[in-house]
PLY file of the C-alpha trace (Angstrom):
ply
format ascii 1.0
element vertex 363
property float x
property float y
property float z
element edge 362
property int vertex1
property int vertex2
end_header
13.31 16.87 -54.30
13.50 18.24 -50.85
12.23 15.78 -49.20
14.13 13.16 -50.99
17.03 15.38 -49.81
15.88 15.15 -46.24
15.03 11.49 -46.24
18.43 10.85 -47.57
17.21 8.90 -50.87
18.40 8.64 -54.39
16.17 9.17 -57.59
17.50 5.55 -58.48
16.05 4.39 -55.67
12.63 5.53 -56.16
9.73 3.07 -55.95
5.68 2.63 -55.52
6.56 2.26 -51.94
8.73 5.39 -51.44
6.07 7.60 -53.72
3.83 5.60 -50.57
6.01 6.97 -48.45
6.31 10.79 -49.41
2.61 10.86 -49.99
1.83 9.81 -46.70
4.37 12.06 -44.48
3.48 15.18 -42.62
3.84 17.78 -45.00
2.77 21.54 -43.22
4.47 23.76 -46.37
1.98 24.46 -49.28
3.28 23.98 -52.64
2.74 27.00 -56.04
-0.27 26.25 -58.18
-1.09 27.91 -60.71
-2.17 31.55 -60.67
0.19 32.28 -57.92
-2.15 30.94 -55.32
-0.50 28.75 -52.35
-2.40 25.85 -51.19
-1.98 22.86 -49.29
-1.98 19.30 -50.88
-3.56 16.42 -49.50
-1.99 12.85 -49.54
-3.96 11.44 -52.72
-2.99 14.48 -54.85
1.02 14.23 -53.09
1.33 11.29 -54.55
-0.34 11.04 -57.83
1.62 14.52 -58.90
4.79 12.08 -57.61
3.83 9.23 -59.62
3.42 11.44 -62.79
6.39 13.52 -62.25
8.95 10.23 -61.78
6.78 9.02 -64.79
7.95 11.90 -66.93
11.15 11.65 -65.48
11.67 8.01 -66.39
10.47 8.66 -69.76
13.00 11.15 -70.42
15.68 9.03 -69.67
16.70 11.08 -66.57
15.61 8.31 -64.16
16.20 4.27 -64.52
12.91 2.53 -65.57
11.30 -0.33 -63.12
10.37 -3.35 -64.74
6.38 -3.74 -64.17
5.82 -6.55 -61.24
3.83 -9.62 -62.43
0.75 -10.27 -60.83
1.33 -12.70 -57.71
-2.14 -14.32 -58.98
-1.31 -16.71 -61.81
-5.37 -16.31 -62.73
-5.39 -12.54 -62.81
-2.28 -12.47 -64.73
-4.19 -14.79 -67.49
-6.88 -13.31 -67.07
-5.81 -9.96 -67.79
-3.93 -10.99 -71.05
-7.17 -12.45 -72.13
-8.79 -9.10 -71.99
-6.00 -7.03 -73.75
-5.42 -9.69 -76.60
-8.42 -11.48 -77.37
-11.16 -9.09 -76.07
-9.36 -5.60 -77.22
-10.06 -4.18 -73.53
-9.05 -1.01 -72.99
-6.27 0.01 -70.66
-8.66 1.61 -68.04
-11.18 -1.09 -68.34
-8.37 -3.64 -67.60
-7.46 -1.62 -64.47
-11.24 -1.63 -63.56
-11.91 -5.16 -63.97
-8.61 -5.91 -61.90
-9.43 -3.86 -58.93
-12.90 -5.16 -58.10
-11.58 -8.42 -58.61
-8.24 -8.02 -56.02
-11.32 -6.96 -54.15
-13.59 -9.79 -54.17
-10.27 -12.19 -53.77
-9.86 -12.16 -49.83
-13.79 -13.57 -49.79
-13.44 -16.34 -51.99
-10.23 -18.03 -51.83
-8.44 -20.30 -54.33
-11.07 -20.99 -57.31
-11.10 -24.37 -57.21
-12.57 -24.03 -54.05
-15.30 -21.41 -54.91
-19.14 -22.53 -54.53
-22.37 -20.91 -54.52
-22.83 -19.63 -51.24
-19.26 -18.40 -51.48
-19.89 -16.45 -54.85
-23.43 -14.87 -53.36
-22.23 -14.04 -50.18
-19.07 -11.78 -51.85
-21.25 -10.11 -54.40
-23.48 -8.79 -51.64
-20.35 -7.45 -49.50
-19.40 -5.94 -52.73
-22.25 -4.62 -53.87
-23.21 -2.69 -50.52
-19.90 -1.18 -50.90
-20.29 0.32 -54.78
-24.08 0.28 -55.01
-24.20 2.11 -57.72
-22.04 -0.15 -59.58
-23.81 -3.07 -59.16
-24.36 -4.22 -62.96
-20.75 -3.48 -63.98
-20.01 -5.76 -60.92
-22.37 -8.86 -62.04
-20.29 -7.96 -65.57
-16.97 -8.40 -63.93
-17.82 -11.50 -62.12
-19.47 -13.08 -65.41
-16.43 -12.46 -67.44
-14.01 -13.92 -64.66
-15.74 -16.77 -63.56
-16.39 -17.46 -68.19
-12.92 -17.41 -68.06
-12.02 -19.79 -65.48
-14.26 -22.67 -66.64
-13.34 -22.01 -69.92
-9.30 -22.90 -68.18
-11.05 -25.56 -66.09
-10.04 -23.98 -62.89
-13.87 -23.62 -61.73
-17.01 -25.75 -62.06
-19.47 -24.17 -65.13
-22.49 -24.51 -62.64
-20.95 -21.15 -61.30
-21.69 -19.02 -63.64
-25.35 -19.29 -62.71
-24.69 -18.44 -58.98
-24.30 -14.70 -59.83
-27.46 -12.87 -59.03
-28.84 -11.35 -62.03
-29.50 -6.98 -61.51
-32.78 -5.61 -63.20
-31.87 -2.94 -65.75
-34.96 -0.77 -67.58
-32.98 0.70 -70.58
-36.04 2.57 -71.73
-37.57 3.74 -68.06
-35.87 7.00 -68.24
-35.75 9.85 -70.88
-32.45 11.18 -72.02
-31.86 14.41 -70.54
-30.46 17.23 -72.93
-30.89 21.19 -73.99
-32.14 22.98 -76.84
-29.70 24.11 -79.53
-29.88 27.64 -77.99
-28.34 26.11 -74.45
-25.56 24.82 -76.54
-24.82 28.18 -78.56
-24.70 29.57 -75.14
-22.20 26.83 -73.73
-19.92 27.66 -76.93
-20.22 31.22 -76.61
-18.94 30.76 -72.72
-15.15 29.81 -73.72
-12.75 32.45 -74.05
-9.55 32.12 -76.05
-7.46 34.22 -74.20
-5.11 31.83 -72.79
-3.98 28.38 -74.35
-5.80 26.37 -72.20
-9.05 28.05 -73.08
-7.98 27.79 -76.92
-7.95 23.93 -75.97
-11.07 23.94 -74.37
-13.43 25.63 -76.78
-12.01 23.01 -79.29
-13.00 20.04 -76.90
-16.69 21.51 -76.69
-17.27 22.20 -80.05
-16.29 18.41 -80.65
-18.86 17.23 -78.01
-21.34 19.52 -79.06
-21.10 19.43 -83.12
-20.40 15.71 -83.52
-21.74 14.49 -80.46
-18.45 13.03 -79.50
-18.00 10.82 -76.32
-15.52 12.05 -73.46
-13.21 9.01 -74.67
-13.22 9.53 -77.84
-11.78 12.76 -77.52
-9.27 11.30 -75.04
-7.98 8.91 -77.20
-7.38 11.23 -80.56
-4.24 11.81 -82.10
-2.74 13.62 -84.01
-3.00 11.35 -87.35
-6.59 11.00 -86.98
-7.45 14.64 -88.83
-7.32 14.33 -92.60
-6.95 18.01 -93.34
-7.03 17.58 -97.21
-10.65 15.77 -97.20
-11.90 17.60 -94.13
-12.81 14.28 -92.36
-12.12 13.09 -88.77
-11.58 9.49 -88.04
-13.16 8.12 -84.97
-12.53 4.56 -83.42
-15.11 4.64 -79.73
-15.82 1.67 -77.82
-15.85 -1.02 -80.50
-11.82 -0.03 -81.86
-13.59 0.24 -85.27
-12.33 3.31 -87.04
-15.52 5.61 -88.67
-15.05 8.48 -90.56
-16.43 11.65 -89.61
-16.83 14.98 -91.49
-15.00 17.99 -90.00
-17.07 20.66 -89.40
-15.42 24.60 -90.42
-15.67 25.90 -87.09
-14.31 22.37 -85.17
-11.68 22.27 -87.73
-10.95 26.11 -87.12
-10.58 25.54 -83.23
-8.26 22.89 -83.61
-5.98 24.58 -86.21
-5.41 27.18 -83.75
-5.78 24.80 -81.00
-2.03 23.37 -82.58
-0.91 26.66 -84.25
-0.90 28.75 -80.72
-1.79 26.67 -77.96
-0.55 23.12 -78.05
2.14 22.28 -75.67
5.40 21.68 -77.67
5.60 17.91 -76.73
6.53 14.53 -78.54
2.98 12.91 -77.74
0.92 12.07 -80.88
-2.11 12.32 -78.32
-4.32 15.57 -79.93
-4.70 16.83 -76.57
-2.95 17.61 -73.90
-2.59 18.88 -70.43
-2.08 22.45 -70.17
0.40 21.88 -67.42
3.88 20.05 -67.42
4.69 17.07 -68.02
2.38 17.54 -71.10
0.64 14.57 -70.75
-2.96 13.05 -72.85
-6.11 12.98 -70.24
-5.66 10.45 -67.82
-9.39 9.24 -68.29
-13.05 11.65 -69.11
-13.77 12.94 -66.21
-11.51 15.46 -67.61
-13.36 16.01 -70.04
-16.31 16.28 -68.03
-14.24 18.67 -65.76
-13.68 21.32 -68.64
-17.73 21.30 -69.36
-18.29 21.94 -65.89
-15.77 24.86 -66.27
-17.07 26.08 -68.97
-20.68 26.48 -67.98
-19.76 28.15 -64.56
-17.85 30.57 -66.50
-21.34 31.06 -68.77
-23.64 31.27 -65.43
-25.46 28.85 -67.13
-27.80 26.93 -65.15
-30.13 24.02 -65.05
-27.53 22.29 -67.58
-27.32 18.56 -66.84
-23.32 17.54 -65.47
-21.17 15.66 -67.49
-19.72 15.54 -70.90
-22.41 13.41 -72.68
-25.10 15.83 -72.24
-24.20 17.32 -75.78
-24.41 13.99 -77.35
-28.00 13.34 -75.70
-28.48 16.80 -76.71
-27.02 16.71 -80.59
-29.52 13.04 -80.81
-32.43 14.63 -79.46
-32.33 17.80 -82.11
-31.46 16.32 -85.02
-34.83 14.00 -84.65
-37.16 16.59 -83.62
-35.51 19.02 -87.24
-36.68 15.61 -88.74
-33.91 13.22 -88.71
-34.75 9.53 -88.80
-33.46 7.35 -86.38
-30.85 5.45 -89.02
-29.38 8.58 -89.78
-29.21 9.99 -86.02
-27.51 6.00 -85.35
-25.01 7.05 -87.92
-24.00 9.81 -86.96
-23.30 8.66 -82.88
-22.15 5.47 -84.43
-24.15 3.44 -82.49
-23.78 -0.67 -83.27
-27.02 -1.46 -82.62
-30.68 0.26 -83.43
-31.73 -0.50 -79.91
-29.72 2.15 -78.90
-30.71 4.68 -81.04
-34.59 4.03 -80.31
-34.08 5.11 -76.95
-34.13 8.95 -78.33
-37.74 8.46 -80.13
-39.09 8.87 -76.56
-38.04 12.37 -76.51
-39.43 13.26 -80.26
-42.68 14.75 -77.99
-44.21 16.67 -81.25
-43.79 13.18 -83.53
-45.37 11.27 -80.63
-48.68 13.60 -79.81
-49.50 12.53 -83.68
-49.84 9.43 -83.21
-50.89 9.09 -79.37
-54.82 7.33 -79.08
-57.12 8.92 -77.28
-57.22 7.63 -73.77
-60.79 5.58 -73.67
-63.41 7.25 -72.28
-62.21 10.82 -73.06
-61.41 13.45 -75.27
-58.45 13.16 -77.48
-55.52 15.41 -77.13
0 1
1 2
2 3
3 4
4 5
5 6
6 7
7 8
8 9
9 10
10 11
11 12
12 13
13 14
14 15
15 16
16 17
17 18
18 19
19 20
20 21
21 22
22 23
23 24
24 25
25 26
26 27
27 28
28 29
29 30
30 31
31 32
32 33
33 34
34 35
35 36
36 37
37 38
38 39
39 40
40 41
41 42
42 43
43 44
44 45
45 46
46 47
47 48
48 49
49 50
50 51
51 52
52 53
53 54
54 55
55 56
56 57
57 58
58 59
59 60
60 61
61 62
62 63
63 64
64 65
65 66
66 67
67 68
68 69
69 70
70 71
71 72
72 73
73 74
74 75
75 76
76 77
77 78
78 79
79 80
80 81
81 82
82 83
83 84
84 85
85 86
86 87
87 88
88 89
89 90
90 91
91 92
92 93
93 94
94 95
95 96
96 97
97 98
98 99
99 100
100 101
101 102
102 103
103 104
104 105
105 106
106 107
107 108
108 109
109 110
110 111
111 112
112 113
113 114
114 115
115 116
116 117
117 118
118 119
119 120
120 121
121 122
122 123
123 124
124 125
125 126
126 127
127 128
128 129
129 130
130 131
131 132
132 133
133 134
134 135
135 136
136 137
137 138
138 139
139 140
140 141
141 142
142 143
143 144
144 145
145 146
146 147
147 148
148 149
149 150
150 151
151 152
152 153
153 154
154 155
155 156
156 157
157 158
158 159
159 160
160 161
161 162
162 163
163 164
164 165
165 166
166 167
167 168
168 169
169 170
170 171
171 172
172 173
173 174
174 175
175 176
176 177
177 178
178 179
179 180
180 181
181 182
182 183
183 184
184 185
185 186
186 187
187 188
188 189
189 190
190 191
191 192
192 193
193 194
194 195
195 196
196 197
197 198
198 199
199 200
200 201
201 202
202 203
203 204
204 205
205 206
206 207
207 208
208 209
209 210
210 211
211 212
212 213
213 214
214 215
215 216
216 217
217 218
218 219
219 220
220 221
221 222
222 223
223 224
224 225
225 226
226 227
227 228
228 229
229 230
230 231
231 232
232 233
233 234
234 235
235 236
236 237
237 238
238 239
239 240
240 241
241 242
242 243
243 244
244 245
245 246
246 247
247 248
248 249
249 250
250 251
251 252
252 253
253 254
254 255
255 256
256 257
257 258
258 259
259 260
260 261
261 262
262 263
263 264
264 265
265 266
266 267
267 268
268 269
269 270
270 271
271 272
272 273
273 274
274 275
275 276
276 277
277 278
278 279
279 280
280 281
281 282
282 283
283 284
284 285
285 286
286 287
287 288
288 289
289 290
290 291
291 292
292 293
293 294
294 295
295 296
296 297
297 298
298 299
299 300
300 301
301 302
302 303
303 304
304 305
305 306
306 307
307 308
308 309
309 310
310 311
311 312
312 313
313 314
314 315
315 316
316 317
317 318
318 319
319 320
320 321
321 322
322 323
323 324
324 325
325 326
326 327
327 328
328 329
329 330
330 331
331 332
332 333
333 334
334 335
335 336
336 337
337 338
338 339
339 340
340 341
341 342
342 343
343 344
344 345
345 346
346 347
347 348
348 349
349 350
350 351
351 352
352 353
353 354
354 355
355 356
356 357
357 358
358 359
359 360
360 361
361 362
């Protein structure tokens, strides 16, 4: 607001390119966090706190709304309602696909004009750039050079001038912890202060039904069927599974929303502890409040990341004697394949029936 002040400019007037603007100026005064500690912000956090403030403020009503800009690319634009209507792409994987693709844009030029050399030469600038991204990149290109044949806007031969990226699904094992590890984790989150209340809530999801970080993201309200104790579930194919409600999750979310939930209309289950009560704008969150919590444990030698309890909640239920069908069931995996990845980890099943290596003793 101050600066707005300064810069003499009107909340009506407030664009992408004056949030630009504001994020990028020489700010020298440090702003309150929370805690009462004073620190400086840099320009990436100036302006995404600016874009989610007007956000909130538009939303309210206290601000005019701006009508979304169309794409300037007539292909993207298509291309992009493809994905939300016909392939039930998610809102972040839409904004994923689009920015590699803006990327790769300036190298090749109008589509009808795209050929091999072109195509090769682009993925390989890319690619250096993100190389750890490398297969969702040969995904990206796939689907948006499908989709342009499919228009007739690029010959089909193209679709073969992608270079294909080696994947071993099985090469690795699954990391995870014993069920003590995970006790401990629990055991690490206060409820002292809402957002701890929220917390131990969101870990006792991951860790009891082996929930992924966007699955937890995405829940709402409406999903919890209090009367039949079940929790419905909807993951990365949008089909909706039902999953039983364990007493101590469904404990730590009733007073999750009897003591601790921001007083917002969001039908979102959780939210940010801070204003503008807001959902989780993706799972790193998520991965953010494990991380918290096992500092605040002194727990070490525990893998980063969110999904380590669902590795984790796979891994024990097969070794207590779980079959593989049931342990697919209950991470509501589509396909077997990705359940048999966890048999490599079932070490006491496999020593039983390991043959002796030829030439010497058996194990």
């Amino acid at each position: 607001m101050a600066w707005l002040r300064v810069t003499r400019r009107q909340w009506i007037d407030i664009d992408d390119t004056i949030i630009d603007e504001y994020a990028a100026h020489d700010c020298r005064c440090p702003v309150w966090r929370k805690r009462g500690q004073l620190v400086a912000t840099g320009t990436k956090r100036r302006g995404r706190c600016a874009r989610h403030f007007v956000e909130f403020l538009r939303g309210r009503g206290a601000i005019p709304l701006v009508e979304p800009v169309a794409d300037d690319n007539p292909h993207m634009s298509a291309y992009l309602a493809w994905l939300k209507q016909h392939r039930g792409a998610t809102d972040e994987t839409i904004r994923r696909y689009r920015t590699d693709i803006r990327r790769l844009m300036p190298m090749l030029g109008e589509p009808s004009l795209w050929d091999a050399a072109g195509l090769r030469s682009a993925f390989q600038r890319r690619s250096k750039e993100t190389p750890g991204s490398v297969s969702l990149l040969v995904t990206i290109m796939r689907s948006y050079i499908r989709f342009l044949v499919v228009r007739g806007e690029c010959r089909p031969a193209l679709l073969h001038a992608v270079p294909s990226v080696q994947r071993y699904r099985l090469s690795k094992l699954p990391r995870h912890v014993d069920p003590a590890t995970i006790e401990r984790i629990i055991a690490a989150c206060p409820t002292d202060r809402p957002v701890e209340v929220r917390d131990k809530a969101i870990i006792l999801l991951l860790a009891r039904l082996g929930l992924r970080a966007g699955d937890i993201q995405d829940m709402r309200l409406e999903d919890i069927d209090w009367r039949s104790g079940h929790l419905t579930v909807k993951g990365k194919t949008r089909r909706p599974d039902r999953l039983p409600l364990p007493q101590d999750v469904g404990d730590a979310i009733l007073a999750y929303l009897a003591a601790a939930r921001p007083k917002a209309v969001e039908e979102h289950l959780f939210l940010r502890a801070q204003a503008p009560f807001r959902p989780f704008r993706s799972s790193a969150e998520i991965a953010g409040i494990v991380a918290r919590t096992r500092d605040r444990g002194g727990i070490d030698g525990v893998p980063t990341g969110s999904h380590i309890f669902r590795h984790s909640l796979a891994t024990n239920l097969l070794r207590a004697g779980a079959g593989l069908e049931s342990v697919g069931t209950i991470l509501r995996h589509s396909s077997p394949e990705t359940t048999a990845i966890y048999a490599k980890v079932d070490l006491p099943m496999l020593m039983k029936i390991a043959q002796p290596w030829p030439g010497e003793q058996s194990c």
